[in-house]
C-alpha positions in Angstrom: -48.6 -22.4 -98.7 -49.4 -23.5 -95.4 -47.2 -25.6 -93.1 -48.0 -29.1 -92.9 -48.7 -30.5 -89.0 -45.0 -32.0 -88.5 -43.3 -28.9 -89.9 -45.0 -26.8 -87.4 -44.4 -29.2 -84.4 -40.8 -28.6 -85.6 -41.3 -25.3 -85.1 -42.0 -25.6 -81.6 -39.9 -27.9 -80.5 -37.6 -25.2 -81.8 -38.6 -22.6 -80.3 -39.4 -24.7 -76.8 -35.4 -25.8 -77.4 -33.8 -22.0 -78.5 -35.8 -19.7 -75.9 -34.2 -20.6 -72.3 -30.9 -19.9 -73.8 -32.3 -16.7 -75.0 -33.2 -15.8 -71.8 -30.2 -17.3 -69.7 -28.4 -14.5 -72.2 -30.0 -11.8 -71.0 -30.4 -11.8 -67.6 -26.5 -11.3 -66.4 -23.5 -9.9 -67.2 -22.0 -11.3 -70.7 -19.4 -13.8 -69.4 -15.4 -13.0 -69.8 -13.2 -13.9 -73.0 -10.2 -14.1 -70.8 -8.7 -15.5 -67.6 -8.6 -11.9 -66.3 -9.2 -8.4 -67.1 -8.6 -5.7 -64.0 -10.4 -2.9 -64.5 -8.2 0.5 -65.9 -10.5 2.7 -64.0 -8.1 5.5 -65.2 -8.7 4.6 -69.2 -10.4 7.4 -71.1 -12.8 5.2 -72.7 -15.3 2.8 -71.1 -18.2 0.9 -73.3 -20.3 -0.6 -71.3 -18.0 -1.6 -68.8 -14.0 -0.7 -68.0 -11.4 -1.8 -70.5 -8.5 -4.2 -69.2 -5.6 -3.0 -67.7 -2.3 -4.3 -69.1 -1.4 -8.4 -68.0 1.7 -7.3 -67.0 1.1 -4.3 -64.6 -1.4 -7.0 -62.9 -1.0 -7.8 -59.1 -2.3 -9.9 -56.7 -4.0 -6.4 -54.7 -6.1 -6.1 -58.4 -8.2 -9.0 -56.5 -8.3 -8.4 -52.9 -10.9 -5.6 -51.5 -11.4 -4.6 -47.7 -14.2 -2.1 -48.9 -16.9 -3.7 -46.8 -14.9 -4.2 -43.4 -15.9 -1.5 -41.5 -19.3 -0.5 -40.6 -20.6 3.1 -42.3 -21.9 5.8 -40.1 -26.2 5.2 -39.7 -26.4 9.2 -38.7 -28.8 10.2 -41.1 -32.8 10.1 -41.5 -33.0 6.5 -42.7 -30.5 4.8 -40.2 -29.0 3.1 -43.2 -25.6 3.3 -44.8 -23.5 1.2 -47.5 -20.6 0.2 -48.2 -20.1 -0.9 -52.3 -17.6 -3.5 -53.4 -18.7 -3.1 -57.4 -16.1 -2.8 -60.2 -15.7 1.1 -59.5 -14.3 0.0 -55.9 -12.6 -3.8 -56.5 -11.2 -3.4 -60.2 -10.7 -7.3 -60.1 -14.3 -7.9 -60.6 -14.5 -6.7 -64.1 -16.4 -9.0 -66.5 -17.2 -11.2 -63.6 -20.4 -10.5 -63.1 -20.8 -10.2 -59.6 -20.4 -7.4 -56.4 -21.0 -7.5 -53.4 -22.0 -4.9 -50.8 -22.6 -4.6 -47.0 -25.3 -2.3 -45.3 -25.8 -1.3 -41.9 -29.2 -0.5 -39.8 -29.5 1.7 -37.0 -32.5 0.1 -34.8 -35.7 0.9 -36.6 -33.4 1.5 -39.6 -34.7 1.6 -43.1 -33.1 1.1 -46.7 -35.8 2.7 -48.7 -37.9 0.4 -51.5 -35.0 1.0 -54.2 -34.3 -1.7 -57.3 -31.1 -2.8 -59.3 -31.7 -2.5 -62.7 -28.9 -5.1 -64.1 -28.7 -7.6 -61.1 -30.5 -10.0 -59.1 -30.1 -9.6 -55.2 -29.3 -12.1 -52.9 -28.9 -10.8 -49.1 -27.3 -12.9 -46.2 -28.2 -11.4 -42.2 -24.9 -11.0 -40.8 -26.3 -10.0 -37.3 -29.8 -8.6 -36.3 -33.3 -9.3 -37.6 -34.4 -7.6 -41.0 -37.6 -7.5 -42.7 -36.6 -7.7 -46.5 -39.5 -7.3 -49.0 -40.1 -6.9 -52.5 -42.8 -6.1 -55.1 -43.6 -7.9 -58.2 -45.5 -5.9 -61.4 -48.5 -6.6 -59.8 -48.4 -5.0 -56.8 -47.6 -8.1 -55.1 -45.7 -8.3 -51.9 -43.6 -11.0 -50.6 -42.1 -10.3 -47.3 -39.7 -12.2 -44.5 -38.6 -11.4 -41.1 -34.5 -12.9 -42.1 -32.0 -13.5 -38.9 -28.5 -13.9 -38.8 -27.1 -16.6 -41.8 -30.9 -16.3 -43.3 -31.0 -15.7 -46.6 -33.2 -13.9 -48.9 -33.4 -13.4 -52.8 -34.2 -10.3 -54.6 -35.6 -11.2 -58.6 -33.9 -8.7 -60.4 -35.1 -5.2 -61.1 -37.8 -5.3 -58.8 -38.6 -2.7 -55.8 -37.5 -4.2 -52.7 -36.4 -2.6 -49.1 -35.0 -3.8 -45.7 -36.2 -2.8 -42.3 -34.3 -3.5 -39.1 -37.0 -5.0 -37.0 -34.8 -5.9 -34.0 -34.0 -4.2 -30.9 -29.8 -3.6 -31.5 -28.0 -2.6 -34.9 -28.1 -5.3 -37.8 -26.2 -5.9 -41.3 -26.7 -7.8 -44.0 -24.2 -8.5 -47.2 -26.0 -8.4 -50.7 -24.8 -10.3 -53.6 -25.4 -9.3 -57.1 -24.9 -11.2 -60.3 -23.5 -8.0 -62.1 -20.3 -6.0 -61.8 -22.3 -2.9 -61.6 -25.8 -3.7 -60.4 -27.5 0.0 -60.5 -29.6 1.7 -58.2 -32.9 3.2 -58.8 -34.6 4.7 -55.4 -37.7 6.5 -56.3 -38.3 8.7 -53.6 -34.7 10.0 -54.7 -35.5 10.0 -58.5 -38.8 11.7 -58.4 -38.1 14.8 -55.4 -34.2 14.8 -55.5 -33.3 15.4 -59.1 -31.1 18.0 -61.0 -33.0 19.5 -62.7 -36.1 19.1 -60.6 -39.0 17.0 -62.0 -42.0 19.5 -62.9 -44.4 20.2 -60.4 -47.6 19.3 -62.1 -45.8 15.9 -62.7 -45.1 15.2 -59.2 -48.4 16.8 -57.9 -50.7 15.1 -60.4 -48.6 11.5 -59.5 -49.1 12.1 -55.7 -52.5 13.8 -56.1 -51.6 16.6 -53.7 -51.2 20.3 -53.9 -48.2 22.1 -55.1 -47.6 23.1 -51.2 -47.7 19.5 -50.5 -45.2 18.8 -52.9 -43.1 21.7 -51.9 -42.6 20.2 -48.3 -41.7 16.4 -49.4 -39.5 18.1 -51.9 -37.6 20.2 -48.7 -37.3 17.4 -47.0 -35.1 15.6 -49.7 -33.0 18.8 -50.5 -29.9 17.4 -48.8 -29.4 14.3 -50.6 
């Protein structure tokens, strides 16, 4: 029998009412049943996440992290390095939903177009200019030149990159709404994998020649 017209308005008003706190549930971290929960990085089991240390081997250290003090060596192709503070490195973020990590440009440094799979991105200059862009689904790009105490945001899982544009070293700090955010760089993922990705995949992708392929592929062989 077919719904009369108020029973379907109720209907969506329901739906209008129930789907933002469907999506507010996916899009982070589930949020903690308990005051704290240290990650046991040592425990022998881990479902989706670390399970809680013992309350009462719990110190104050468990919530302090120095992991992003000093600036990483830039001494490689890209002029980029990172240092992480996610669960694996600060055990008192667990269930929090949030890391934090600080990179480092080299002039003319690059951190390759890369996403985060389980995190939006929000990045702060801490010195130097840096072009920070990202890509949307359809091919749109949305771009800034960001200076010291600038911020940019990232919408999570997209590609994005940052290029120091300035003439001296810069950093930035990026904030993530997930104890583990993920990182997916593709250049990595399609030339750099174990085992390697089949050439006619990677030469009928790029639209080159197996000998083209051969030399991107070399070129990545250290990584």
């Amino acid at each position: 029998m077919a719904l009369s017209r108020s029973a379907v308005l109720r209907v969506l008003v329901a739906v209008a009412v129930v789907a933002p706190l469907v999506v507010v549930v996916v899009v982070a971290d589930s949020p903690p049943l308990q005051d704290i929960c240290v990650a046991d990085l040592r425990a022998a089991t881990a479902v989706d996440g670390f399970p809680c240390k013992p309350a009462a081997s719990v110190v104050s250290d468990d919530f302090f992290s120095d992991a992003i003090v000093s600036a990483p060596s830039t001494s490689n192709p890209f002029g980029v390095n990172s240092t992480r503070a996610t669960v694996s490195a600060f055990p008192g973020l667990n269930t929090l939903g949030l890391s934090i990590t600080r990179t480092d440009l080299a002039p003319g440094g690059l951190n390759p177009p890369h996403s985060h799979p389980r995190a939006s991105e929000l990045v702060l200059v801490l010195s130097g200019e840096v072009m920070v862009g990202f890509t949307t689904a359809t091919n749109r790009l949305f771009s800034k030149v960001v200076r010291e105490k600038e911020l940019f945001v990232v919408p999570r899982g997209l590609q994005h990159f940052q290029l120091n544009v300035g003439a001296g070293n810069a950093s930035f700090a990026a904030m993530f709404d997930s104890q583990s955010p993920g990182l997916v760089t593709p250049t990595f993922a399609l030339f750099a994998t174990q085992p390697a990705m089949p050439m006619e995949v990677l030469a009928k992708t790029f639209l080159m020649g197996e000998d083209e392929v051969d030399v991107i592929k070399s070129k990545f062989a250290g990584f």
